[in-house]
C-alpha positions in Angstrom: 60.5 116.6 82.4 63.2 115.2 81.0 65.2 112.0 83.0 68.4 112.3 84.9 71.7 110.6 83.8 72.2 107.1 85.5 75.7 107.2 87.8 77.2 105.1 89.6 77.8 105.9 93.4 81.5 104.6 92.3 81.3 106.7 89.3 80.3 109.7 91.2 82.9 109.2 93.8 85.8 108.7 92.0 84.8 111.6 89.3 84.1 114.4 91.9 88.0 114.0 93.3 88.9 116.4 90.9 86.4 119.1 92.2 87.5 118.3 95.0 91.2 118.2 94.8 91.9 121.7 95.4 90.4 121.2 99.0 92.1 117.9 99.9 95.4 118.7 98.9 96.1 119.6 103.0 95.3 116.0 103.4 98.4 115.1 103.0 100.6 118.3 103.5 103.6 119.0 105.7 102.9 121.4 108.9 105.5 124.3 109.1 107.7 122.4 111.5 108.4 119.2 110.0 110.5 118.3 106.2 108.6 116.3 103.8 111.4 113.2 105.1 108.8 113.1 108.9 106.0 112.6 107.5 103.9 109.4 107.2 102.9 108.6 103.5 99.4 108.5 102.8 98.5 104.6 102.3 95.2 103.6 101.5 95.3 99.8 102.5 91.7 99.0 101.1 91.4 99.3 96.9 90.8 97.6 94.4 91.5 97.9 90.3 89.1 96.9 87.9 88.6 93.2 86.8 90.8 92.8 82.7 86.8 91.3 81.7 86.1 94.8 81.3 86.5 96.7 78.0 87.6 100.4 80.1 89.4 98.3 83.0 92.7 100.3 82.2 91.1 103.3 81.7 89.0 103.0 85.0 92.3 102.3 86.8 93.9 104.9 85.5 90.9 107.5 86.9 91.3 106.0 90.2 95.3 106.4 90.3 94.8 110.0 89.1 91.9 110.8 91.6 94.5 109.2 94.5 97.0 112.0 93.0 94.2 114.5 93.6 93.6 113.8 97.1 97.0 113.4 98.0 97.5 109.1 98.3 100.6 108.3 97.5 100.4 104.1 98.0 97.2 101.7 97.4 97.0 98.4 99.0 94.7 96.6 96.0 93.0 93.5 94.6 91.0 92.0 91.9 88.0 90.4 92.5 86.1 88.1 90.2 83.1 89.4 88.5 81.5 86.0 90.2 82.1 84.5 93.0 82.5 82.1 94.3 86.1 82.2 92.9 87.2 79.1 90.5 90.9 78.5 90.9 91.5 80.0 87.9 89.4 82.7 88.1 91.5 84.0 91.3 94.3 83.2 89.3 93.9 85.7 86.6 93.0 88.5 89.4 96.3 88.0 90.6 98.2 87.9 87.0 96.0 91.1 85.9 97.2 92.6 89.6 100.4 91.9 88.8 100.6 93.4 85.2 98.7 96.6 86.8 101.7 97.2 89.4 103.9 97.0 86.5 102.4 99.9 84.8 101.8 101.7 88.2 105.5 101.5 89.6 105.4 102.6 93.7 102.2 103.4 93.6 100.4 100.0 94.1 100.8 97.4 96.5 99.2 93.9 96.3 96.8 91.6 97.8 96.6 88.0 96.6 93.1 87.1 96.0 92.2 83.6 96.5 88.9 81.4 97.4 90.3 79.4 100.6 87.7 76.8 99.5 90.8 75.2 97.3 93.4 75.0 100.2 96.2 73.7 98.4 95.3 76.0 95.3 95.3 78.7 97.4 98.2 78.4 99.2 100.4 78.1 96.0 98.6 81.3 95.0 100.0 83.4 98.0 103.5 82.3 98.3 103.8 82.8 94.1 102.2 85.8 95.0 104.7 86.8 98.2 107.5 85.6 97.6 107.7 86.0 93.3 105.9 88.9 92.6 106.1 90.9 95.8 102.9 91.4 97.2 102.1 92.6 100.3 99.1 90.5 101.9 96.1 88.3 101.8 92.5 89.3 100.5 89.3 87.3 100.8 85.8 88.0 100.0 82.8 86.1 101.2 83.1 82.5 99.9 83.7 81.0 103.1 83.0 82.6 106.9 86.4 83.5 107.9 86.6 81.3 111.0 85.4 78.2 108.7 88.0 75.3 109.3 88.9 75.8 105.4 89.9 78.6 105.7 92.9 77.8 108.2 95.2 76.9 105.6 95.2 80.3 104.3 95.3 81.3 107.7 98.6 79.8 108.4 100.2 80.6 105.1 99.8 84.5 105.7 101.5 83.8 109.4 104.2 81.9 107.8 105.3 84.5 105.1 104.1 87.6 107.7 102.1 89.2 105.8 98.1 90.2 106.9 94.8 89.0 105.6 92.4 91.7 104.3 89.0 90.3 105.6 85.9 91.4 103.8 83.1 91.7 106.7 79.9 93.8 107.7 77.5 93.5 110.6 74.1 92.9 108.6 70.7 93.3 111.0 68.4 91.8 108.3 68.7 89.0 105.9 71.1 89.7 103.5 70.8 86.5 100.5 73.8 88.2 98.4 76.3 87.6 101.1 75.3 84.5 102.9 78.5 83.8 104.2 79.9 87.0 105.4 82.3 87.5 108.7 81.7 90.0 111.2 83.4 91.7 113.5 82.9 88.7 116.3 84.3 86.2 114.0 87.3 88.1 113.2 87.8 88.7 116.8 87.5 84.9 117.1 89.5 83.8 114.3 92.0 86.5 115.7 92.1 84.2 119.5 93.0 81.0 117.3 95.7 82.6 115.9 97.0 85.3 117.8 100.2 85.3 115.4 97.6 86.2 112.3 97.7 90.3 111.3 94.0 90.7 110.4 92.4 94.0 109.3 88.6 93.9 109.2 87.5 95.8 105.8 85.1 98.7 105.6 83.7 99.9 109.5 82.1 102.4 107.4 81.0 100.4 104.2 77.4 99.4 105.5 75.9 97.3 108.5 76.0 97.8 112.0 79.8 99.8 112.9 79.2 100.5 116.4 78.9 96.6 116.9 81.9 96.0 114.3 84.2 98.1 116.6 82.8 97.1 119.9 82.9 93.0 119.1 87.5 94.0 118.0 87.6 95.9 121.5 90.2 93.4 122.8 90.8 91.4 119.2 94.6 93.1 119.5 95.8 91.3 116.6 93.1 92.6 114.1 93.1 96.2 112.8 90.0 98.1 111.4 90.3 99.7 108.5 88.0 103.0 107.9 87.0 102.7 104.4 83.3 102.6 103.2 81.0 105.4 101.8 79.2 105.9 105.1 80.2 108.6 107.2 78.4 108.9 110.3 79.3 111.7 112.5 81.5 109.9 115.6 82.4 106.3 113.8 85.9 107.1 113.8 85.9 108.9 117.4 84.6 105.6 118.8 86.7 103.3 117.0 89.8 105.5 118.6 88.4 105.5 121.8 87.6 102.0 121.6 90.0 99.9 120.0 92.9 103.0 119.8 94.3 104.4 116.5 97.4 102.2 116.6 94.5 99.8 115.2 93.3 101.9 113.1 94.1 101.8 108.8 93.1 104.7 106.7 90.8 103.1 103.2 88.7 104.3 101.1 87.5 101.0 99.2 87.0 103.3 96.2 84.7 105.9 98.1 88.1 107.7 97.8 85.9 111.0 98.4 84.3 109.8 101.3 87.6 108.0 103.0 89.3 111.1 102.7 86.4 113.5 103.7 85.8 111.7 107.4 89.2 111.5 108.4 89.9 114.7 107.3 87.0 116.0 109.6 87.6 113.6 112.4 87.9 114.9 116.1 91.3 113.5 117.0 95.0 115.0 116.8 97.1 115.5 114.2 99.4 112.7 115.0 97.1 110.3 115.3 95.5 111.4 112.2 99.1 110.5 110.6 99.6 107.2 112.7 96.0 106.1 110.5 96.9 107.9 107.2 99.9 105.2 106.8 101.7 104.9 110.0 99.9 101.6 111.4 100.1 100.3 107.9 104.2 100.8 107.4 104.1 98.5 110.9 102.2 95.9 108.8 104.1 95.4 106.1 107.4 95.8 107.6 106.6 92.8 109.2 108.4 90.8 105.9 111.4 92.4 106.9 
């Protein structure tokens, strides 16, 4: 018997939007009794574009901007990661230049996170206010270098309260030993990073992308200051229920991380009402970012 073709789950995902785009395109339609002026855009405030290192990168970000057109997302809140990590100063550097050059080609369709490795505070810090204040992004991301309630990491910390913008945290809830990542945040130490600094806007990456959720959302229960954003490829029936009843959907951030099917998909079949479903779609998001106005 002949072997199957080797895909990606990132390949798979982002190629089956167009199958898929006749369905979706309700995702973001507008009911009978509003105008297109009332309703929410659709912003997905977890992506991320493909590193320049790679010989397709502009070709793989241009599948992912036409599989958002496809399902209907109008705005993607991104970032560039290094292909290794931990990040060297200049490594986040170039992220941030490539990012940069990639909104340029993508007018009003992507907003950015500055990357940067908090392990170089004064590096780092440079890095976000070049990146707010010259070039117009629209937050913080950090990966796993350092546990996010690490005393290093405060001077990002502060920098992102001081130019009001929030800090996209990467973070799962791992039951096992998990060597790739030793130094990734959960949900508790957001929730205690978030009682340091109860100024800080902190949104706690991927409930669904792996690990223990019900913990994730139960350990931000009274973390008011950090918001939960839905993206991952794992779509257990009831996640998002829980997370409304628990933490409420003005906490909530609509992402799909690049399982663009999958975000889509379990908010579209969610159990909760339309407005809500509209607050998460980009509602909670425009609060976020209006908060450099």
């Amino acid at each position: 018997m002949p072997s199957s073709p080797q895909i990606s789950r990132r390949g798979l995902l982002i190629g089956s939007a167009a199958a898929s785009g006749v369905v979706v395109h309700r995702f973001a339609s507008v009911p009978a009794d509003e105008t297109p002026g009332d309703r929410m855009p659709v912003i997905d405030c977890h992506a991320h574009l493909f590193h320049p290192s790679r010989s397709d990168h502009l070709e793989m970000d241009r599948r992912l901007i036409e599989a958002a057109d496809k399902l209907g997302i109008e705005r993607l809140c991104c970032s560039i990661l290094t292909p290794k990590r931990p990040a060297t100063v200049e490594g986040f550097r170039e992220c941030n230049r490539a990012l940069l050059a990639a909104i340029e080609r993508y007018p009003n369709r992507i907003l950015g996170y500055s990357y940067v490795n908090p392990g170089f505070p004064r590096e780092a810090v440079d890095e976000i206010r070049r990146c707010v204040l010259d070039r117009g992004f629209i937050g913080v991301k950090l990966y796993n270098e350092y546990v996010c309630t690490d005393p290093i990491v405060a001077a990002v910390v502060e920098a992102a309260i001081e130019l009001r913008v929030p800090i996209l945290q990467h973070a799962g809830r791992i039951h096992h030993p998990f060597p790739e990542q030793p130094n990734i945040s959960d949900g508790g130490d957001l929730a205690e990073l978030a009682q340091r600094y109860p100024e800080a806007r902190l949104i706690c990456a991927h409930i669904g992308g792996g690990g223990d959720w019900e913990w994730t959302i139960k350990a931000l229960r009274h973390a008011q200051n950090v918001y939960l954003d839905t993206s991952g490829s794992v779509t257990d029936e009831g996640m998002l229920e829980m997370a409304a009843r628990t933490v409420g959907t003005d906490r909530l951030l609509f992402g799909c991380d690049m399982s663009m099917t999958a975000g889509v998909g379990k908010l579209m079949s969610a159990d909760l009402p339309a407005e809500e479903k509209q607050k998460i779609l980009g509602g909670n998001m425009l609060r976020l970012l209006a908060m450099r106005s």
